[in-house]
C-alpha positions as semicolon CSV with decimal commas, in nm:
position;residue;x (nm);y (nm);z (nm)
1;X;0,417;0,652;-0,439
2;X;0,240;0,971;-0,318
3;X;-0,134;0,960;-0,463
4;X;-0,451;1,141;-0,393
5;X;-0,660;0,842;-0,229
6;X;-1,020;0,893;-0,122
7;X;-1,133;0,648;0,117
8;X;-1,476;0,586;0,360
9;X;-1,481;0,617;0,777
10;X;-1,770;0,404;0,947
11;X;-1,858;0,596;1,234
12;X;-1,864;0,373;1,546
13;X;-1,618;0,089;1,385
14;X;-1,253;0,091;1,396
15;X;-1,054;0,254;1,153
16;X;-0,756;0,080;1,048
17;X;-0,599;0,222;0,688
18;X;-0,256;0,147;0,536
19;X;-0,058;0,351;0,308
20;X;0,268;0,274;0,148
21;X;0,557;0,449;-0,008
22;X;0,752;0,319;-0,284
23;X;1,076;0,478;-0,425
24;X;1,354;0,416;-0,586
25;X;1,527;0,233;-0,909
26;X;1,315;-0,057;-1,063
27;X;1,397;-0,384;-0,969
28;X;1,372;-0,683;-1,217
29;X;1,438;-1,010;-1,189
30;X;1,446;-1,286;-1,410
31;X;1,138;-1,540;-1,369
32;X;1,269;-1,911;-1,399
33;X;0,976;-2,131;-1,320
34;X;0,588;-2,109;-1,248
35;X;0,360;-2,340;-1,092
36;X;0,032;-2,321;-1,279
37;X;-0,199;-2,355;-0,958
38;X;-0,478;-2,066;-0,777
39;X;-0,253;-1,897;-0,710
40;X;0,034;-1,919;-0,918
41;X;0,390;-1,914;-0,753
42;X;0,685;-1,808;-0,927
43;X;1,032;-1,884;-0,909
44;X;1,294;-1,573;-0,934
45;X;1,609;-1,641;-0,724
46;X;1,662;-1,315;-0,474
47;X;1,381;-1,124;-0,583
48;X;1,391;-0,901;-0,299
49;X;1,026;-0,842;-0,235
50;X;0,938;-0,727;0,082
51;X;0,727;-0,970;0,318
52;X;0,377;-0,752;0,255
53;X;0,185;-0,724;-0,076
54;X;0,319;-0,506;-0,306
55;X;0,228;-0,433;-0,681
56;X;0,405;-0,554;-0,939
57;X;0,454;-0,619;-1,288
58;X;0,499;-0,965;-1,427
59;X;0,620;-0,905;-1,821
60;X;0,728;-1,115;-2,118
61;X;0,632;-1,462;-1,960
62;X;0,612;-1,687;-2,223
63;X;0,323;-1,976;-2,233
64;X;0,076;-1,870;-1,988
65;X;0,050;-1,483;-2,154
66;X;-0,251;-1,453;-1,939
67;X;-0,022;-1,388;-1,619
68;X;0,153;-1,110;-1,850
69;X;0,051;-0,729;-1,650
70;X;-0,096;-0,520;-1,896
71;X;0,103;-0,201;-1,962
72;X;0,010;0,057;-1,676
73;X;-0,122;-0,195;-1,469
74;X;-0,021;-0,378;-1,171
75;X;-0,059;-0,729;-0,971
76;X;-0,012;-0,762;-0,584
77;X;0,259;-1,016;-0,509
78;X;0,357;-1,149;-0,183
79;X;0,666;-1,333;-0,086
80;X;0,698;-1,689;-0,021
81;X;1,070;-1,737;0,036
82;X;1,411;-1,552;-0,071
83;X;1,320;-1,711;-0,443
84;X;0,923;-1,766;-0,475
85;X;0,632;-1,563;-0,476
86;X;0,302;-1,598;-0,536
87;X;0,022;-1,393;-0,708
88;X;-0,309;-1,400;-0,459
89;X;-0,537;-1,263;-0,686
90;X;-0,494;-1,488;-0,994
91;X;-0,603;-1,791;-1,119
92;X;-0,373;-2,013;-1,350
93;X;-0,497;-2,340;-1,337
94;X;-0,572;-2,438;-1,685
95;X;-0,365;-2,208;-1,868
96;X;-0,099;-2,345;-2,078
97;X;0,281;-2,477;-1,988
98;X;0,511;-2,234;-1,895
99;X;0,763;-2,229;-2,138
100;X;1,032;-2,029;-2,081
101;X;1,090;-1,561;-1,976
102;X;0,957;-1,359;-1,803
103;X;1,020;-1,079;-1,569
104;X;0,928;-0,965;-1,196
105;X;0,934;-0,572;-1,195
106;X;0,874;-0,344;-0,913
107;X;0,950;-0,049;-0,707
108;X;1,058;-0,098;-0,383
109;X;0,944;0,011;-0,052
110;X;1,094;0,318;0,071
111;X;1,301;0,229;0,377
112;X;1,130;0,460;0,685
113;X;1,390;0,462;0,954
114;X;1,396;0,761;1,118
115;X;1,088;0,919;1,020
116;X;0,760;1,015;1,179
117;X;0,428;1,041;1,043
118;X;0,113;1,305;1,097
119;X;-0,252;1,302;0,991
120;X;-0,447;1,599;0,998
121;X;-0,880;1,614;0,872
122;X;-1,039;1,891;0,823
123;X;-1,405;2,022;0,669
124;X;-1,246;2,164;0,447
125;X;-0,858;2,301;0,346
126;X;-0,894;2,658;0,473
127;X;-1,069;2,503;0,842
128;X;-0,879;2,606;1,094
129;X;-1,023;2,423;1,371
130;X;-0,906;2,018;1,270
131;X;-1,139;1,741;1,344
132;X;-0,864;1,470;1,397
133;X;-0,516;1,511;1,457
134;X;-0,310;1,167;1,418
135;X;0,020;1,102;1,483
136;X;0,324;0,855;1,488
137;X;0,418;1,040;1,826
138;X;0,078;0,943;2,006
139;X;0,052;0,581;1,870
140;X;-0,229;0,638;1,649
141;X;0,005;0,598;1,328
142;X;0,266;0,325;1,291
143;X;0,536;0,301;1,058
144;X;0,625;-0,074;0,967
145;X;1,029;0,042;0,863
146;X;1,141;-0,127;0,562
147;X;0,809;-0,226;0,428
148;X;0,735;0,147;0,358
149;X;0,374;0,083;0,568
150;X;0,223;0,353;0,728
151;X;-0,101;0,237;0,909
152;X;-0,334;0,503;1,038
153;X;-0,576;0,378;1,299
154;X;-0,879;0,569;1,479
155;X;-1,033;0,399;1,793
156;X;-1,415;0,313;1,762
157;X;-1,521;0,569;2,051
158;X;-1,338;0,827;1,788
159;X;-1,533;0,785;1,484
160;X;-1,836;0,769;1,686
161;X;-1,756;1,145;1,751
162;X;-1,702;1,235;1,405
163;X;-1,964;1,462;1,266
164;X;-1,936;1,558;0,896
165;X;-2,041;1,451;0,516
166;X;-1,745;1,477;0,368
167;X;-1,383;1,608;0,471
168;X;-1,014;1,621;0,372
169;X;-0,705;1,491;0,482
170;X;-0,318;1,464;0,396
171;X;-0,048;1,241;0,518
172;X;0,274;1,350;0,558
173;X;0,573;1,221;0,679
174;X;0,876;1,367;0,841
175;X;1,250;1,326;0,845
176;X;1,366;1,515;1,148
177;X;1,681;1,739;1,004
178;X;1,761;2,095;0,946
179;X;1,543;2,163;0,771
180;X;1,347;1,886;0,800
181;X;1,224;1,705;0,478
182;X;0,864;1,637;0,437
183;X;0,673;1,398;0,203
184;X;0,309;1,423;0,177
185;X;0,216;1,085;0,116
186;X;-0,132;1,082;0,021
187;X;-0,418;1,304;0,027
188;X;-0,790;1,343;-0,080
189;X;-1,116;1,330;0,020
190;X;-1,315;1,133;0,362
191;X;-1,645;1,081;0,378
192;X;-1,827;0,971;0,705
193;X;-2,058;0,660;0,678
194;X;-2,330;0,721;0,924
195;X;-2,385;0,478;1,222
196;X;-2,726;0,350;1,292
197;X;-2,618;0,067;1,580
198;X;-2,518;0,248;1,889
């Protein structure tokens, strides 16, 4: 999923940030059994969720409605096994028998072999002097393959340099090729949270 995300820096702390990139054909998978509990864990035989979080939609579960996604909305699941997973973020204790339905939806993670990744901030879009560069090349992005993770990280003694309000910043990744293709993953706004502590 490419988005514009807007997101905080703490000047003097580490910055650790991770993006993902979903893609593809839904998956859905039949949901068999829950186990009412905080959280809930669901049984769907090869779901095929990836070992991180990723959002979801549970749909059409019949008994405990509650666990039902709202339309346009998502849950973060995480695997348990090849045929559980469980929802961190909810509470079902108390709700009522499962009966019977229910579906696991989701996109899945875009499979990043092969490609590297590049961070560029600026003051603004028409700066042409950059006040970070990051890349997958230097080690200051990493690319976690088939869990479609890109995590951008910024040592401490970095953001202590960092001297703005607010800036911009895209992500883009890169599939080496002629011609290459390029996805700009995300993109948006960064504002620096002042340090006090030195």
């Amino acid at each position: 999923m490419a988005s514009g995300y807007d997101f905080v820096i703490k000047q003097g702390e580490t910055l650790e940030k991770t993006f993902y990139w979903y893609s593809g054909a839904l998956v859905t998978k039949p949901i068999t059994a829950i186990t009412l509990a905080y959280p809930p864990v669901f049984t769907a035989a090869t779901h095929g969720l990836p070992t991180l979080e990723i959002p979801a939609r549970l749909v059409s579960i019949v008994g405990p409605e509650e666990l039902n996604t709202p339309d346009d909305e998502y849950v973060y699941l995480l695997k348990v096994d090849t045929n559980t997973f469980k929802a961190p973020e909810l509470n079902a204790s108390g709700l009522s028998a499962y009966v019977s339905g229910g579906y696991l939806a989701y996109t899945p993670p875009k499979d990043l072999t092969g490609y590297t990744a590049r961070m560029t901030i600026r003051r603004a879009t028409s700066s042409t002097t950059p006040l970070a560069v990051l890349t997958s090349v230097a080690g200051d992005i990493v690319l976690t393959a088939l869990e479609g993770a890109v995590t951008v990280t910024m040592d401490a003694a970095d953001t202590a340099l960092l001297d703005f309000v607010t800036a911009v910043y895209d992500l883009e990744l890169v599939l080496p090729g002629t011609p290459a293709y390029v996805k700009r993953l995300a993109s948006g706004a960064i504002t620096l949270s002042r340090e006090t502590t030195y």
